[in-house]
LUMFI-132495 format. One record per residue (C-alpha): x, y, z. Coordinates in steps of 0.05 Angstrom, whole numbers. Example, Ala and Ser with C-alpha at 12.3 -4.5 7.8 and 13.67 -1.06 7.14 Angstrom:
       px       py       pz
      246      -90      156
      273      -21      143
REM end
This chain:
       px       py       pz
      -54      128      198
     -113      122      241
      -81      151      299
      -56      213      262
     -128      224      243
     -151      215      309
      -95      265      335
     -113      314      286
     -184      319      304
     -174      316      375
     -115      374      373
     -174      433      358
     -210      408      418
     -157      405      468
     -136      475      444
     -205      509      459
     -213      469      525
     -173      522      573
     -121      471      582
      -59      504      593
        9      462      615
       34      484      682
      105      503      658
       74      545      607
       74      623      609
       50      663      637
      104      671      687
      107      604      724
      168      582      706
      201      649      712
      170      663      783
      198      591      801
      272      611      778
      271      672      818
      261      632      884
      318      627      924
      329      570      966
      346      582     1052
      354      504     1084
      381      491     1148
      456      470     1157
      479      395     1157
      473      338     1100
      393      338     1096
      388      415     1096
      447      417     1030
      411      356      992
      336      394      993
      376      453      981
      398      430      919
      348      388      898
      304      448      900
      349      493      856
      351      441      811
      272      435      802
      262      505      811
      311      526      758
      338      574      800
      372      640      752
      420      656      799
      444      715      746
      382      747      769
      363      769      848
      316      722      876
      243      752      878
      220      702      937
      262      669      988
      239      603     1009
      258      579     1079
      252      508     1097
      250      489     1178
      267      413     1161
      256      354     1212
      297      288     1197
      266      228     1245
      301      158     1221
      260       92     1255
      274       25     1258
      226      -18     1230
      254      -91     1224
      287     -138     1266
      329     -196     1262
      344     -250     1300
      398     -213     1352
      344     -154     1353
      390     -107     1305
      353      -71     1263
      346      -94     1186
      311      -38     1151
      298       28     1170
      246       81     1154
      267      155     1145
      219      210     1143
      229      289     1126
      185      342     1143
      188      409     1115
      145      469     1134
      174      528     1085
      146      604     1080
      155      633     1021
      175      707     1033
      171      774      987
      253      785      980
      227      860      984
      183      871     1030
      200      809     1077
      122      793     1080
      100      713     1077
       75      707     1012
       65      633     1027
       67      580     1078
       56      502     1078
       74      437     1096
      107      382     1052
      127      311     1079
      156      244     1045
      184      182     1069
      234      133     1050
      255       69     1072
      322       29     1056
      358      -45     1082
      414      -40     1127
      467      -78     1093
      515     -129     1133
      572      -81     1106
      589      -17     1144
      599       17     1082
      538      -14     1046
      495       10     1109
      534       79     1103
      508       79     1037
      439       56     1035
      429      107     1084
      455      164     1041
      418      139      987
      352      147     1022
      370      215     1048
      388      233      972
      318      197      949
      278      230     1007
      301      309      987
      285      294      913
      218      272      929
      206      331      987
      240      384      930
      191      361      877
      128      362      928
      148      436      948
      153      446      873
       85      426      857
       54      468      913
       95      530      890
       74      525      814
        1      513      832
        5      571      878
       31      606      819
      -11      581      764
      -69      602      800
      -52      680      804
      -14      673      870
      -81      676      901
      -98      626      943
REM end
């Protein structure tokens, strides 16, 4: 009961404060849909692909307002060692510089720079290493998509000014 009141009082505050979610209109989430996603060819370049799409909530009923292009670098290192010097566990990092250009007038709109890295055990197994390494390529474009994500809907949610 005590937290309902507490909620109620605070809900007129929060509402006067400016605070505005940053899926909420105006027109973030419908400038992020009309993005259209350009990645490079191979495994790494399909994953971010998609895994963009997906947070971007690409319409693809509509054409795209911006096309995003992605030059993605891919640098896998080995970080530990065992006994007979193979390597145990790996460390993969992606790095993504993207413009976002006007599908009109081909102008950048936006440019930045987004980077994550993963690491992952190299199992005994061929197909368990096949797989751990797979996995961290899958868990290193989700986290790069959602990174460029946030730096598009701030860029939007400020008035695609700055």
């Amino acid at each position: 009961m005590l937290a309902l009141a507490l909620l109620t009082l605070a809900a007129p505050g929060l509402s006067a404060c400016g605070f505005t979610p940053l899926y909420a209109q105006p027109g973030v989430s419908s400038g992020l849909s009309g993005i259209e996603t350009v990645a490079p060819d191979g495994r790494a370049g399909y994953l971010l692909r998609e895994a963009l799409d997906d947070a971007l909530a690409r319409d693809r009923a509509l054409p795209p307002i911006y096309r995003l292009q992605i030059d993605l670098k891919q640098v896998r290192t080995a970080r530990g060692r065992r006994v007979d010097s193979a390597a145990s566990r790996y460390e993969l990092v992606f790095q993504a510089d993207w413009k976002l250009v006007d599908a009109k007038t081909g102008g950048v709109a936006r440019e930045g720079h987004a980077e994550t890295e993963v690491s992952y055990d190299r199992g005994e197994q061929p197909y368990a290493a096949i797989s751990a390494s797979q996995d961290a390529e899958q868990r290193a474009a989700s986290e790069l998509a959602r990174k460029i994500q946030l730096q598009l809907a701030d860029w939007m949610a400020r008035g695609q000014a700055g």
